[in-house]
MARGUKOL-640269 format. One record per residue (C-alpha): residue in one letter; z, x, y. Coordinates in steps of 0.5 Angstrom, whole numbers, padded with zeros to 4 digits, always signed. Example, Ala and Ser with C-alpha at 12.3 -4.5 7.8 and 13.67 -1.06 7.14 Angstrom:
<nodes>
A+0016+0025-0009
S+0014+0027-0002
</nodes>
This chain:
<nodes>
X+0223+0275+0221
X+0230+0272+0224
X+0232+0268+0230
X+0239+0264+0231
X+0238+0257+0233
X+0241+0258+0240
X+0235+0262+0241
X+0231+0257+0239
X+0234+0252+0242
X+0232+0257+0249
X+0225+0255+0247
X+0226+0248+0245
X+0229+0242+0247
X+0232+0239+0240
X+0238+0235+0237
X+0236+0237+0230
X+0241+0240+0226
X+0239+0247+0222
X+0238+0243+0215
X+0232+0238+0219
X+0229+0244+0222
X+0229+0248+0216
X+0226+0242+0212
X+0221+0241+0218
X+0219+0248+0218
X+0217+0248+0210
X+0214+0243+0212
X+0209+0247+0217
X+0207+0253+0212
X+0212+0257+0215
X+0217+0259+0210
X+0225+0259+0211
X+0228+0264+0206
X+0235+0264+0208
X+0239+0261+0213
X+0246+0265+0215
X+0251+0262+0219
X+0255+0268+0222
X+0261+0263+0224
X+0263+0264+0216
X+0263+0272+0217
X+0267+0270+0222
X+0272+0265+0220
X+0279+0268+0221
X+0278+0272+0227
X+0281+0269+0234
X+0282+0270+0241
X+0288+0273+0242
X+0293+0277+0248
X+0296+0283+0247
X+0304+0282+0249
X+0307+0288+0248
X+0305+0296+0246
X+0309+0301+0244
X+0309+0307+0239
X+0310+0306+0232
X+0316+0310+0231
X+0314+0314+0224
X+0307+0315+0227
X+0304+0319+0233
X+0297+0315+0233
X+0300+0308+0232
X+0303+0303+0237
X+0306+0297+0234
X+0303+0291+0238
X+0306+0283+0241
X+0300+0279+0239
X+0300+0272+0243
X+0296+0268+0238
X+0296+0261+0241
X+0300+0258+0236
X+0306+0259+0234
X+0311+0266+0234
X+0308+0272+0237
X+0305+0276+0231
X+0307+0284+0230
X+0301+0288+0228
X+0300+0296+0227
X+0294+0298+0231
X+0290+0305+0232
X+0286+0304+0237
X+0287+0309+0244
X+0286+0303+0248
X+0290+0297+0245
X+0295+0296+0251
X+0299+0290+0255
X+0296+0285+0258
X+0289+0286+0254
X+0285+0280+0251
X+0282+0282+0244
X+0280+0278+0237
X+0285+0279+0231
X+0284+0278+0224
X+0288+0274+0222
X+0291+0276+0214
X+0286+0272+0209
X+0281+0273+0214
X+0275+0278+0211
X+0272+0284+0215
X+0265+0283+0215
X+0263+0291+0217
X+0267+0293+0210
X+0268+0286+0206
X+0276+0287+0206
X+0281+0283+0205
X+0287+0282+0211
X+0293+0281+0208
X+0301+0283+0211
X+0302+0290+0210
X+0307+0295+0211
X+0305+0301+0216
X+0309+0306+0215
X+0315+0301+0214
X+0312+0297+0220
X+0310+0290+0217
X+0303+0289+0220
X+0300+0281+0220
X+0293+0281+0220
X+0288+0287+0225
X+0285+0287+0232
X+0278+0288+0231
X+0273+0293+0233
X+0265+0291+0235
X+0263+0295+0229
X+0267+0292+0225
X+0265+0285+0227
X+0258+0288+0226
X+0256+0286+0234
X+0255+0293+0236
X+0255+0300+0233
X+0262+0301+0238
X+0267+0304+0235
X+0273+0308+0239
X+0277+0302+0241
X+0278+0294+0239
X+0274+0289+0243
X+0276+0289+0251
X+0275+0280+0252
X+0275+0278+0259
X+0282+0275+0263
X+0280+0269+0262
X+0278+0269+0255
X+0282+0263+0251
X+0288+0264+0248
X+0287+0262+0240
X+0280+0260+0241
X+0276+0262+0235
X+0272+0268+0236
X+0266+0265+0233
X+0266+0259+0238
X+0268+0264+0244
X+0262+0268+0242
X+0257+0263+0240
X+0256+0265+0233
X+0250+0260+0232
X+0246+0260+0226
X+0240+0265+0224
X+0234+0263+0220
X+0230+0267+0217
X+0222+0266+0216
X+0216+0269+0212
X+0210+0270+0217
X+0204+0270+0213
X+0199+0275+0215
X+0195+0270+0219
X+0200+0267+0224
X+0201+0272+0229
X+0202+0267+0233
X+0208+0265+0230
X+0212+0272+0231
X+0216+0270+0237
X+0221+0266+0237
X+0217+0262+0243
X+0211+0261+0237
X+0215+0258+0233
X+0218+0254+0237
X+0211+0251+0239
X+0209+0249+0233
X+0217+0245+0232
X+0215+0241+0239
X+0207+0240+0235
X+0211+0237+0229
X+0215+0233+0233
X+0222+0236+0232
X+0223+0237+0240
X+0220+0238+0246
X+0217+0245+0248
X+0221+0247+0255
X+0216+0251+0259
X+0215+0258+0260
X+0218+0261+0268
X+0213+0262+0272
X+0215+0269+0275
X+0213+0271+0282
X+0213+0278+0282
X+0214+0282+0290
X+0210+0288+0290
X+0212+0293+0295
X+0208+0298+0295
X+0202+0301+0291
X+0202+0304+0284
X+0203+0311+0285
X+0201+0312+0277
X+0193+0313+0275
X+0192+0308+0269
X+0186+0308+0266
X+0183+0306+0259
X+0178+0312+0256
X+0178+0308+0249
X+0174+0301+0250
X+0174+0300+0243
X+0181+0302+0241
X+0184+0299+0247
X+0180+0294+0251
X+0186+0293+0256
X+0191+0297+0259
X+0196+0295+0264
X+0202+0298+0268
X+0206+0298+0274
X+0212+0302+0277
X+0219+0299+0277
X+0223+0304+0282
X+0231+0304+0282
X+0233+0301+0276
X+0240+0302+0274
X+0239+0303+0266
X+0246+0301+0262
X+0248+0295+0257
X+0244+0289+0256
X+0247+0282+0257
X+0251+0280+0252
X+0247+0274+0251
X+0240+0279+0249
X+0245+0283+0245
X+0247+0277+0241
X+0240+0274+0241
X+0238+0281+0238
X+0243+0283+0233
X+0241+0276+0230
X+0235+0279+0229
X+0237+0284+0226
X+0235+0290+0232
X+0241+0295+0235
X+0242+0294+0242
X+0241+0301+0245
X+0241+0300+0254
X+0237+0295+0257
X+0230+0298+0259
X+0230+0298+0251
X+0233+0292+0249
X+0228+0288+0254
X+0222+0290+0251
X+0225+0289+0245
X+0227+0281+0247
X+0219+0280+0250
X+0216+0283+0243
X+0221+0278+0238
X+0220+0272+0243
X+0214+0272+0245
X+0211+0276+0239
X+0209+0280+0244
X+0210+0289+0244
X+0210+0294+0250
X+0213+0300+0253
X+0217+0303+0258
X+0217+0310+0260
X+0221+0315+0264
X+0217+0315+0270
X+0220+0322+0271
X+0217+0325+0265
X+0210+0323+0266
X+0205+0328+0269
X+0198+0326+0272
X+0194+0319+0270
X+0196+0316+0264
X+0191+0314+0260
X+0189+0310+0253
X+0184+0315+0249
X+0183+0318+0242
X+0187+0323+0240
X+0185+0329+0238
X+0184+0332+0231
X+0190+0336+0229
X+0195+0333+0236
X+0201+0333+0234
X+0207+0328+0238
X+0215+0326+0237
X+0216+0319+0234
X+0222+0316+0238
X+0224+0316+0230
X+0225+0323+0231
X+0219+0325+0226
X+0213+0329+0228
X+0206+0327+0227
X+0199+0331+0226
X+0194+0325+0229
X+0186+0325+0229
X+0180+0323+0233
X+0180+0316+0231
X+0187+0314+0232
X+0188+0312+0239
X+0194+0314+0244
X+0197+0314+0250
X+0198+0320+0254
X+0198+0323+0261
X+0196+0331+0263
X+0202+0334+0258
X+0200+0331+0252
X+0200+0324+0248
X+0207+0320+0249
X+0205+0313+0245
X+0201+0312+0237
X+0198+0307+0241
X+0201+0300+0239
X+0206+0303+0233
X+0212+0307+0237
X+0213+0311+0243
X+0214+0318+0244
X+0221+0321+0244
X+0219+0326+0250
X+0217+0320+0255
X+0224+0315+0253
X+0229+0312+0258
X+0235+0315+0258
X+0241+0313+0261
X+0240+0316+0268
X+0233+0314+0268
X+0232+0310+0275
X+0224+0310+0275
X+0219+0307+0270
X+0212+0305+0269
X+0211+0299+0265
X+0206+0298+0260
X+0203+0292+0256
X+0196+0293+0253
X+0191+0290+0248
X+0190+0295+0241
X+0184+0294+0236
X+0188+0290+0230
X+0183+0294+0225
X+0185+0301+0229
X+0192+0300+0228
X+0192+0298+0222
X+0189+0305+0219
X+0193+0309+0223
X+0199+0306+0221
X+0197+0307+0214
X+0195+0314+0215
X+0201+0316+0219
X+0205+0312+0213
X+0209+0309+0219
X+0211+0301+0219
X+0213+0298+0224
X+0215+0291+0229
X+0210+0293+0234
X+0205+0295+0229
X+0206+0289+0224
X+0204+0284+0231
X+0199+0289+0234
X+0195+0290+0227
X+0195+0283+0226
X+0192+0281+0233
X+0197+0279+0239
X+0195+0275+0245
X+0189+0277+0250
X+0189+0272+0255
X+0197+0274+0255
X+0197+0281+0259
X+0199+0279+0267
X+0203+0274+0264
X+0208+0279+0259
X+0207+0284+0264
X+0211+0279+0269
X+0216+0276+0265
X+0217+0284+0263
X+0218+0286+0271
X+0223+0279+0272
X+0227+0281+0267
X+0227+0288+0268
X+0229+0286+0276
X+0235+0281+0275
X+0239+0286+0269
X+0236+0293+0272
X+0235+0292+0279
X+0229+0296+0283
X+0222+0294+0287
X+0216+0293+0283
X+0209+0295+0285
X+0202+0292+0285
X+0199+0292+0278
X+0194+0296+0275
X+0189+0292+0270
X+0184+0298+0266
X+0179+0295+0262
X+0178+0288+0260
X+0181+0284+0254
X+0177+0279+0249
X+0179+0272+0252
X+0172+0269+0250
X+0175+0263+0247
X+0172+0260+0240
X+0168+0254+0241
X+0168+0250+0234
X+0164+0243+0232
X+0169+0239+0228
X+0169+0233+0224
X+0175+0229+0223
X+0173+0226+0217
X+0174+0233+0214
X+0181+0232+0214
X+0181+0227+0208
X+0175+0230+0204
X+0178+0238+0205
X+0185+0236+0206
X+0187+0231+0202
X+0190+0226+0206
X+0189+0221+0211
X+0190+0223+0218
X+0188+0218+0225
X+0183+0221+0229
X+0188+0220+0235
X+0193+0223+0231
X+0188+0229+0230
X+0187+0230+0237
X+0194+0230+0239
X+0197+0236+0234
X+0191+0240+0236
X+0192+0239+0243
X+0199+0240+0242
X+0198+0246+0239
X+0194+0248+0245
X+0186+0247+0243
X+0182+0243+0248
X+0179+0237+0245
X+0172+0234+0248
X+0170+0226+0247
X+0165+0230+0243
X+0170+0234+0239
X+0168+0240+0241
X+0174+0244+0240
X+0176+0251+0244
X+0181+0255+0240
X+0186+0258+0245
X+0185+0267+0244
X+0192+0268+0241
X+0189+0264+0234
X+0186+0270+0231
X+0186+0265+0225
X+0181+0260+0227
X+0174+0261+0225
X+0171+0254+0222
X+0173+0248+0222
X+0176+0249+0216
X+0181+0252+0219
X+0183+0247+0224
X+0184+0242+0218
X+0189+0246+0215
X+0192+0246+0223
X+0191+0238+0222
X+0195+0236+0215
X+0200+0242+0216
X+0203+0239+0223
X+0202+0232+0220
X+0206+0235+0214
X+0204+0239+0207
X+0209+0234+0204
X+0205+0228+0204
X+0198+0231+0201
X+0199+0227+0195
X+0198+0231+0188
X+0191+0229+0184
X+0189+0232+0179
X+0182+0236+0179
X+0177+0231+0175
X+0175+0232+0169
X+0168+0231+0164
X+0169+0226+0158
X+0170+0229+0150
X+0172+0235+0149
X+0174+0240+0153
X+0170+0246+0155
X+0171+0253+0153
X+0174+0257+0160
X+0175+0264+0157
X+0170+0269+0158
X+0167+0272+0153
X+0172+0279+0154
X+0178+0275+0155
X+0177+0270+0148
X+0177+0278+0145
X+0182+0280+0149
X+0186+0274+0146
X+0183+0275+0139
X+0185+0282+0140
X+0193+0282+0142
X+0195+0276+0136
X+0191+0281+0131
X+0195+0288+0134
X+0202+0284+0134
X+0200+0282+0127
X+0200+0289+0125
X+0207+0290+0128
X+0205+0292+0134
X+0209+0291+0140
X+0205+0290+0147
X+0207+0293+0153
X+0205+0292+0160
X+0205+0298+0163
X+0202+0300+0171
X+0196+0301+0174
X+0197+0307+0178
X+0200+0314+0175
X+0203+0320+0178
X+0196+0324+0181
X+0198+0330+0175
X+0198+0325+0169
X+0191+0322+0171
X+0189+0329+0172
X+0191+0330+0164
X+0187+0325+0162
X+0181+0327+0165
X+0176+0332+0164
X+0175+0338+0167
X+0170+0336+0173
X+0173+0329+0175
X+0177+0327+0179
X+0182+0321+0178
X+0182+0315+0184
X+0187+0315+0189
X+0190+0310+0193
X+0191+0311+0200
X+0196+0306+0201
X+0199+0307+0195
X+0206+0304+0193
X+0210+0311+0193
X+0208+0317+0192
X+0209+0317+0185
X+0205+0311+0184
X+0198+0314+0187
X+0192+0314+0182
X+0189+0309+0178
X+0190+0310+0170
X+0184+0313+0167
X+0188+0311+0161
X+0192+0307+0157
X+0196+0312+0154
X+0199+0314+0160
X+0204+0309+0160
X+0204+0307+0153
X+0208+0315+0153
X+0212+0314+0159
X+0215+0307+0156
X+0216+0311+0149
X+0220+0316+0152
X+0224+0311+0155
X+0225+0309+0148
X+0227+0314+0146
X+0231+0316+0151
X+0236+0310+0149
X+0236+0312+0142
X+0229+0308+0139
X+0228+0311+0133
X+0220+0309+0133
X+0216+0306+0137
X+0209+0302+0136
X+0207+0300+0143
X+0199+0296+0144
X+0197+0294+0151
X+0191+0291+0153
X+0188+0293+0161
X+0183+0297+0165
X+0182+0303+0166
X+0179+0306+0172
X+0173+0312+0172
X+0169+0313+0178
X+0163+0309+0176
X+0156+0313+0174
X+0150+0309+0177
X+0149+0302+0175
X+0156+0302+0171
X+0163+0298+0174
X+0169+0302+0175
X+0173+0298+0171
X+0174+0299+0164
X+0177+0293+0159
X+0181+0298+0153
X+0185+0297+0147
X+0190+0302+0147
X+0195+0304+0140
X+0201+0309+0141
X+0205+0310+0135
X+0212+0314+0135
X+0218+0317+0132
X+0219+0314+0125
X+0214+0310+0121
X+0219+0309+0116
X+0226+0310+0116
X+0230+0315+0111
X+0232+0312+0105
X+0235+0312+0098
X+0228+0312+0094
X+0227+0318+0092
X+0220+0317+0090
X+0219+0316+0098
X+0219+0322+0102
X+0224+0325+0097
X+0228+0319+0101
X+0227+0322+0108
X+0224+0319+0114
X+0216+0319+0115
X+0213+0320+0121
X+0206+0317+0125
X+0200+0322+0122
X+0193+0322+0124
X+0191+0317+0119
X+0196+0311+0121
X+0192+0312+0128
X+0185+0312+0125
X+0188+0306+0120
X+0189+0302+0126
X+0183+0303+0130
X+0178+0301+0125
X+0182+0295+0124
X+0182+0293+0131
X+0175+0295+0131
X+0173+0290+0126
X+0178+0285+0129
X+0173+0286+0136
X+0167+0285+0131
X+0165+0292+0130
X+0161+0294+0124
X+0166+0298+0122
X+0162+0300+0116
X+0157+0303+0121
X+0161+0307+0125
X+0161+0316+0125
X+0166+0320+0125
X+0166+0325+0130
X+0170+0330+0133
X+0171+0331+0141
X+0177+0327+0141
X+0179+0330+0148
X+0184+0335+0151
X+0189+0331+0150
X+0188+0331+0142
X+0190+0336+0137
X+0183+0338+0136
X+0185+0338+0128
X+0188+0331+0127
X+0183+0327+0132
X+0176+0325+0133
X+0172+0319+0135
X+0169+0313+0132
X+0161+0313+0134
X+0155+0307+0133
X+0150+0313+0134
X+0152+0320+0137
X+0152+0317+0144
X+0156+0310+0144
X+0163+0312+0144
X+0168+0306+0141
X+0174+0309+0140
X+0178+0315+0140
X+0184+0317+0136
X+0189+0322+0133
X+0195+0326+0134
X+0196+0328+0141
X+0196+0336+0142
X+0203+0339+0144
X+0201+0340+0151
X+0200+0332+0153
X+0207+0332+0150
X+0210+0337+0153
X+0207+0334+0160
X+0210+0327+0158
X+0217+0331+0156
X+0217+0327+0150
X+0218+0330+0143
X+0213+0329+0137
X+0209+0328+0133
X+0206+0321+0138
X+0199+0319+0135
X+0194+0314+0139
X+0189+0310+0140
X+0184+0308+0144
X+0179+0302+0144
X+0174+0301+0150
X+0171+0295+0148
X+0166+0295+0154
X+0162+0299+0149
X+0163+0294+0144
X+0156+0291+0142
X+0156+0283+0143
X+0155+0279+0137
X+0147+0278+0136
X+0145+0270+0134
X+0146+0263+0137
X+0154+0262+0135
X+0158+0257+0133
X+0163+0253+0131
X+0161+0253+0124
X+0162+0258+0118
X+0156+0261+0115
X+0155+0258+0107
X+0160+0262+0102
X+0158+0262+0094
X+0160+0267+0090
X+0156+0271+0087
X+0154+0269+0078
X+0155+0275+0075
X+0160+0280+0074
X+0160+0286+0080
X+0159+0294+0076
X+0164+0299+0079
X+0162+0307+0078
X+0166+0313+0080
X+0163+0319+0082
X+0166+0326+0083
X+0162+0331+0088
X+0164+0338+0090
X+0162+0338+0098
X+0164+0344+0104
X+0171+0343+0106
X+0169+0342+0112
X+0165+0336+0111
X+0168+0330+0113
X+0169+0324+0107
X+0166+0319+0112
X+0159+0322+0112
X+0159+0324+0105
X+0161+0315+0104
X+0156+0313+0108
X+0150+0316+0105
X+0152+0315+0099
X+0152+0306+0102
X+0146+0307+0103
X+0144+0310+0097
X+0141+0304+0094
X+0143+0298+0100
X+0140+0293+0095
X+0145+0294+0089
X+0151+0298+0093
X+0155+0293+0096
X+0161+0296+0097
X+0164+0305+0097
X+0170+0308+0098
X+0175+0314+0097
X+0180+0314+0092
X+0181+0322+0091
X+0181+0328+0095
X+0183+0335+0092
X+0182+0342+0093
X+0186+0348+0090
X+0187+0350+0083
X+0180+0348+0079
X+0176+0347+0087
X+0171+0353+0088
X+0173+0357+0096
X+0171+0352+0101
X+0170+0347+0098
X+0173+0340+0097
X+0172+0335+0091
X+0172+0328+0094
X+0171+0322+0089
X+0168+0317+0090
X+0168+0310+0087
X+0161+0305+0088
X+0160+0297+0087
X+0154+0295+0084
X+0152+0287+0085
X+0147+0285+0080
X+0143+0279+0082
X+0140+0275+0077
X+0140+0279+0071
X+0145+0284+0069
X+0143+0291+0069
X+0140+0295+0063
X+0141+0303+0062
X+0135+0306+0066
X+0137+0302+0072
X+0144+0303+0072
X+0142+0311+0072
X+0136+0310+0077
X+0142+0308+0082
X+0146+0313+0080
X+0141+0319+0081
X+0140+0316+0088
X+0147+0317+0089
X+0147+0324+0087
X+0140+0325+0091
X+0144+0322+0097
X+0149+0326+0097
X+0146+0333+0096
X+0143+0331+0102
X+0150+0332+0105
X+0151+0338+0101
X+0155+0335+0096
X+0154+0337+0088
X+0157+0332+0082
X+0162+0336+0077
X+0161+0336+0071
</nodes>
């Protein structure tokens, strides 16, 4: 929110210079984000008269103008400006000074060999207004030589952070309250407007929409002459960043950004029937004063009369129902919106704006024939015209809150110490009620208020957040406890092991393009989507890790990487099924491109690059599996990776059929194709949520290691098995041959081809056999080896001779 200092200064009687007041403002919880002095902007720019005018004598368009500069010789300047003349009083730019509309340098030029020395200037090109045809017109008595900055009382512009629960402080004249409370000045009364009614409101107003508007109020202003406004509200206006566009607009904009406080003025001539607040239809339609068409639904709530809807109520007006230049009758209107209606509807319809954000965030109740006075009398002395009697629809909820408060609060909540009579007078400075028994009536404005907890932050904030002493939080003698969840200590223990592998971690958004969350789900799931997203691009919550990872390896690869092996550690989102949480923790691996380079070594590659394969995936998901504490040893391998998979080169790693840990493999061609990334692109992805926990007490000790007395006994054993038999279900049986002197099992050989029956594969097998007391003899080392073989035919597997 911006405002200059004389605006400020309009509301509050102070001497403080902008520094003190931008401290002070800090100081009070109310954030200075910038401070603009336009005078800077303005520097090299001054009043100035026009001597002489004549045609330049090269150029039709041109005239070469005398200008008397209040100091010195008279300057020539070439200037373009059809109504540039003798006589008139302007702002020139002196050479050296900076255009403030286009950043432009002024220098003396020749113009078609005419030196010019410097530019008479337009209101746009001083960024005061949006006219353009013709160079600044000054009044007669405009001095000569002043500078133009002083002559237009170009003041300094904060600009300050609302947080969402001070809608009271979204006017000027809220700020200016809170500045007089913390002793930067004295608050200067508000006018108190008399407002002469002459005849009967010739308009029905009503509210059918208690709930969406509990108060509607409105009257006729007849005979107005709508036109520019002063030049003092259009200066007040453009430092807060709003055009000036005539004064019927510009006055209700005026009210909204001194008081916080949004109304509307229509074209009287334009209504027809009553006007009355009520819930839009399903499928009405009405054209925004942004030239916008909007679809609305039941409950949204509007204003509109016999012909239709004229108003979003509290959001924008209606084109249909706007003043115009030649509007000479309005009706004025001020009203009180639900917050939480306006806040859907505005996110509905997508539309941001200055009424909403105030509207949504809970304007005055109590402040409706007051605003709606201020509003007649400023319309009467710029516009003219007679005013009729007001028109109150409903009533609004100014049913003050009443809280018990204890001083002694401010000490044990705030942290500081504050006198009980000093407590009294900031909250009775910021118009709270104060009884002997500290029964505190909060005013309606501060929506804010609901405790006394609230009413301590009034205390230490007014008294100053500078002076709350820092004081670290108490802590327990001896070692610290550990804060760690158990999921974030694996997390952690995670990352350092992924980067340890060569891994490189991404952090990647929460949300997808609809169509890339629907690529990772199954056929029947929906993905969650964001009503207020922040884009369009943005609308769904990932259901995958994997996603993202391939966007950040595209862009990679896009600027010339050659590889990339990407982990991140987030959430994934799925709708939940009964009793289960919508968020899931995962581990998600993508490895892309080159695995290694080319090289001179033939014996590598034959010297050619070597790309990601299915098994550098599965490589990684059971070393992170047994780094998160999985019995890896235990895990299945099974298919049904997913669509997203090729269905060859992929598959899941089971703890029993059902429990899931992880999925990995090489992506299928489609999901490339999706992502426009080329491949091959293989993945992973862990939920570590499915991860069983660790059973026992823990601890920080280690359990006792004593190797074992006697030499461990290697056997190898070559079967024949179906082709389609997996490696990992043939190892696995054979573990648990003889659990009692097997320890350990692996691969160390599959082969098919010349010598291998059709459809069928040898794989072989190396076993680890560790004897415990006693060294094996003859009969038992062959009574573990048919146990082997006797496991294995289960699976179908048959030992070569």
């Amino acid at each position: 929110m911006k405002f200059s200092l004389e605006w400020l200064k309009y509301f509050l009687e102070t001497e403080a210079t902008v520094a003190e007041i931008a401290a002070k403002l800090n100081a009070i919880g109310i954030e200075v984000e910038d401070i603009e002095d336009p005078a800077e902007k303005l520097a090299g720019f001054r009043v100035a008269e026009v001597l002489t005018a004549k045609k330049h004598p090269d150029a039709d368009k041109l005239q070469v103008l005398t200008v008397n500069t209040g100091e010195g010789d008279p300057l020539t300047v070439v200037c373009g400006a059809p109504n540039a003349r003798a006589g008139m009083k302007g702002v020139l730019g002196l050479p050296g000074a900076v255009v403030p509309a286009n950043g432009m340098q002024l220098r003396q030029s020749a113009i078609r060999g005419v030196e010019s020395n410097g530019m008479m200037c337009s209101v746009r090109e001083l960024e005061l207004g949006d006219e353009h045809d013709g160079i600044i017109e000054l009044p007669e008595d405009a001095p000569v030589g002043t500078s133009f900055a002083e002559y237009n009382a170009a003041s300094p512009v904060f600009d300050v952070a609302i947080t969402p629960n001070r809608p009271d402080c979204m006017g000027v004249y809220g700020i200016a309250r809170d500045l007089a409370a913390a002793g930067m000045g004295t608050l200067k009364p508000l006018r108190e407007h008399e407002i002469e009614a002459t005849f009967a409101c010739p308009v029905e107003i009503r509210t059918d929409d208690a709930e969406g508007c509990p108060a509607f109020f409105g009257r006729v202003i007849r005979g107005v002459t709508n036109g520019a406004s002063p030049d003092w509200m259009q200066r007040r206006l453009i430092a807060a960043g709003q055009r000036p566009i005539s004064a019927l607009v510009d006055i209700t904009n005026y009210m909204m950004l001194a008081f916080g406080r949004p109304a509307h003025v229509y074209d009287l001539a334009k209504l027809s029937g009553p006007v009355v607040a009520r819930r839009a239809t399903d499928g009405e339609q009405v054209e925004a004063l942004n030239g916008k068409t909007y679809t609305l639904d039941s409950t949204m709530t509007v204003i509109a009369d016999d012909k239709g809807v004229h108003d979003i109520a509290g959001i924008m007006g209606g084109e249909h129902s706007s003043v115009q230049d030649g509007t000479t009758d309005v009706l004025l209107e001020i009203a009180y919106f639900d917050p939480d209606r306006i806040g859907v509807t505005g996110r509905k319809l997508g539309l941001a704006t200055d009424a909403r954000t105030r509207f949504e965030r809970g304007v005055d109740p109590a402040w409706l024939e007051d605003g709606l006075d201020g509003l007649t009398s400023l319309i009467q002395r710029i516009c003219g015209g007679e005013a009729s009697e007001m028109v109150r629809a409903g009533q609004p909820p100014v049913e003050p809150k009443v809280i018990a408060f204890d001083p002694t609060l401010t000490a044990s909540l705030g942290g500081v110490q504050v006198a009980e009579d000093e407590q009294r007078c900031i909250l009775e400075s910021l118009e709270f009620a104060v009884s002997d028994d500290w029964q505190v009536t909060c005013p309606p404005r501060r929506h804010d208020i609901e405790g006394a907890a609230d009413l301590v932050e009034e205390v230490v904030r007014i008294h100053g957040l500078d002076n709350v002493a820092s004081v670290a939080l108490p802590r327990v003698d001896g070692v610290a406890r550990p804060t760690a969840t158990p999921i974030q200590a694996l997390e952690r223990r995670l990352r350092r092991a992924a980067a340890a592998r060569g891994l490189n971690e991404a952090v990647t958004w929460s949300f997808l393009p609809t169509a890339d969350a629907e690529h990772f789900l199954g056929g029947n799931e929906t993905p969650w989507v964001l009503d207020n997203p922040i884009s369009e691009d943005m609308k769904a919550m990932r259901p995958s890790l994997i996603p993202g990872l391939l966007s950040a390896a595209k862009r990679n690869a896009d600027r010339g990487a050659a590889g990339s092996r990407l982990f991140e550690i987030g959430r994934r989102y799925l709708r939940a099924k009964s009793g289960d949480s919508d968020e899931h923790p995962t581990l998600a691996v993508l490895q892309a491109g080159e695995k290694t380079p080319r090289g001179w070594d033939q014996r590598i590659n034959g010297g050619k690059a070597v790309q990601f394969d299915a098994f550098d995936a599965k490589a990684e998901a059971e070393a992170l599996l047994a780094e998160a504490g999985a019995p890896v040893d235990k895990l299945m391998v099974m298919g049904e990776a997913g669509p997203q998979f090729h269905p060859g080169q992929s598959a899941t790693l089971r703890l029993g059929p059902k429990n899931v840990l992880a999925r990995f493999g090489t992506l299928h061609p489609a999901t490339l194709d999706a992502f426009d990334i080329d491949g091959p692109v293989v993945a992973v992805e862990i939920y570590l949520d499915a991860i069983p926990a660790k059973k026992g007490k823990g601890g920080f000790e280690k359990p006792h290691f004593a190797p074992p007395a006697l030499q461990s006994v290697e056997r190898d054993f070559a079967f024949l098995v179906p082709a389609e038999l997996a490696a990992g279900d043939l190892l696995r049986a054979v573990k648990g041959a003889d659990k009692a002197n097997i320890v350990d099992a692996r691969v160390f050989d599959v082969f098919a081809g010349k010598g291998v029956p059709e459809g069928k594969k040898s794989v072989a097998i190396e076993v680890t056999l560790q004897p415990g007391e006693k060294s094996y003899k003859d009969e038992e080392l062959k009574a573990i080896s048919d146990a082997v073989v006797a496991a294995a035919a289960k699976q179908g597997a048959e030992l070569r001779g």
